[in-house]
N, C-alpha and C positions, 0 to 999 in steps of 0.2 A: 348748712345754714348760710344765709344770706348775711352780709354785713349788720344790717339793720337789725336783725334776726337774732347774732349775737351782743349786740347792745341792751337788744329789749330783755335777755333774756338774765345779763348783767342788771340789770335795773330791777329786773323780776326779783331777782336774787338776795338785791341789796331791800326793797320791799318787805321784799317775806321774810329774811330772820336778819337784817341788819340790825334792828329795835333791840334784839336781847345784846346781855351784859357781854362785854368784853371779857372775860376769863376774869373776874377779882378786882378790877382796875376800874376806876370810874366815870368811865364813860361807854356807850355800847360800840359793836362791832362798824357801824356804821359810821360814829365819831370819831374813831380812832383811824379809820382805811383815811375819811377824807382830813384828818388834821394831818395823817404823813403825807398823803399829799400835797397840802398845803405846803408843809414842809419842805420836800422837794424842789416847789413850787419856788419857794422862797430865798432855797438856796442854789437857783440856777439850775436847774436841772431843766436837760432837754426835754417836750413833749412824751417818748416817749419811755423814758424813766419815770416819768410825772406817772404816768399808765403804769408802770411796775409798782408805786407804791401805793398808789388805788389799790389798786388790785390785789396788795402781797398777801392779805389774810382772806382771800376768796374762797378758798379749802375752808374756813370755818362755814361759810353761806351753803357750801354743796356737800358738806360731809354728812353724815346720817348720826352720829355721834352728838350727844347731850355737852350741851356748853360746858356742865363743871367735870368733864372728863381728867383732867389733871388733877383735881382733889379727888379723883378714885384712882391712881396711880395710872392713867390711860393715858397717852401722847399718840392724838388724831391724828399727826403726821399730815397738818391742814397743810401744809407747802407743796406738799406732794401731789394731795386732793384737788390745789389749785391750778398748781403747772400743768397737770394733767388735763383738767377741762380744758385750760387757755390754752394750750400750744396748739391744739388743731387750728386756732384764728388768730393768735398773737407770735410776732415777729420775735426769734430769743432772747433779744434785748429788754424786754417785757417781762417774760416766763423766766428764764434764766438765774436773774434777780431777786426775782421772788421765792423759786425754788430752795436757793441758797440762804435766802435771811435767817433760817434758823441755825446751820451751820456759821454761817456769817457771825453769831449771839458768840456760839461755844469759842469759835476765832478768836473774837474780840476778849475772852474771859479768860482764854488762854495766853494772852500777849500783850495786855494790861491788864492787869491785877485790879486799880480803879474802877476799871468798868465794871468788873466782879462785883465790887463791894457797893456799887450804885444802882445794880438790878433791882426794880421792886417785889415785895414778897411774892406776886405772880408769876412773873419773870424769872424770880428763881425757883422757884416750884418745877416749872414746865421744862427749867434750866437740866435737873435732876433727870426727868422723864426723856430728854431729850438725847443724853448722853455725856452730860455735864462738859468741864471746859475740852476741848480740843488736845489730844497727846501732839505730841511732837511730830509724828509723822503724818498726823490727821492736818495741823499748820501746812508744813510744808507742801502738801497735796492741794491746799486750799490755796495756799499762794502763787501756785501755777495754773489756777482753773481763769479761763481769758474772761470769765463774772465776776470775780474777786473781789474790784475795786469796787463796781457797781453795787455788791450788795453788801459789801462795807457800807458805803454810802446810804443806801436804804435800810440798813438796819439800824444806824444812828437816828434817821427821821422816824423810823418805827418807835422806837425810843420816847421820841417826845410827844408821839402823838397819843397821850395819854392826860388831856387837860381838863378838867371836868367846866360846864360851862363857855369852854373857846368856840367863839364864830367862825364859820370855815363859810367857802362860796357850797352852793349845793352841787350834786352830783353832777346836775346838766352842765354846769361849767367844768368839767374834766371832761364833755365829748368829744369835743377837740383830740385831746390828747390821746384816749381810745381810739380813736381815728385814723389817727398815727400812728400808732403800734399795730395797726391791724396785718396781717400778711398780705389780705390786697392793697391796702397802702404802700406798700413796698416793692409792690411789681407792678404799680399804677405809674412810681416816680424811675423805672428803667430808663 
């Protein structure tokens, strides 16, 4: 696929099942990817980290799996679903990120107790299905992965981007940042 080729096909993506609900949370899949990035956006984050939290829940837009999957005991394992599309066109600092946010969750829930008790009823549901907080040597593995930090970072903007009603820019203002993650963008700037 052509550059262009995978933008239109992200776009396609975000089109055809961005509209349904977010897992339980109020607002859809589509208002949740662009308010973390807003989020990102907001808290400095280079172009293409902006592009990893676009993107972090792109595994729900490509999985074959019914949205209330997690109230039938089912974990899509959309991280997985997503990094795997993107990594043939997105640079690791992109994929990587994303891969991790839901490990990233169980981290955070293992090593602040607060963020535990602040997960909303969705969040802890999928918390459950996911493999609940992190043991001891699941931390320590997580804390030597060179993503660590970054999907710390994006799994706290995952976090808030759940605001029913918030105005975000639209999609086509995150092209840029797509751009920039792309892997020909990175052997365009050799």
């Amino acid at each position: 696929m052509t550059d262009d080729e995978v933008i239109e096909a992200i776009f396609g993506a975000f089109a055809e099942r961005g509209s349904t609900a977010y897992l339980g949370e109020p607002v859809s899949l589509t208002e949740h990817m662009l308010q973390t990035a807003l989020a990102a956006e907001q808290d400095g984050a280079d172009p293409v980290l902006v592009a990893s939290a676009l993107l972090h829940d792109y595994g729900h837009l490509v999985h074959e799996l019914p949205e209330d999957s997690a109230e039938h005991g089912v974990d899509t394992l959309h991280e997985e679903a997503g990094a795997a599309w993107l990594e043939e066109h997105f640079v690791p600092r992109v994929t990587e990120p994303l891969r991790l946010h839901v490990l990233a969750k169980r981290y955070l829930c293992a090593v602040e107790p607060p963020y535990l008790a602040a997960l909303s009823p969705a969040s802890a549901l999928s918390l459950g299905l996911q493999g609940g907080p992190c043991t001891a040597d699941e931390v320590a593995a997580f804390e030597r992965n060179p993503f660590a930090d970054e999907a710390v970072r994006l799994r706290r903007w995952d976090d808030v981007g759940k605001i029913e009603g918030l105005v975000t820019p639209p999609l086509s203002h995150y092209l840029p940042a797509l751009r920039a993650g792309l892997r020909s963008a990175t052997r365009e700037r050799r």
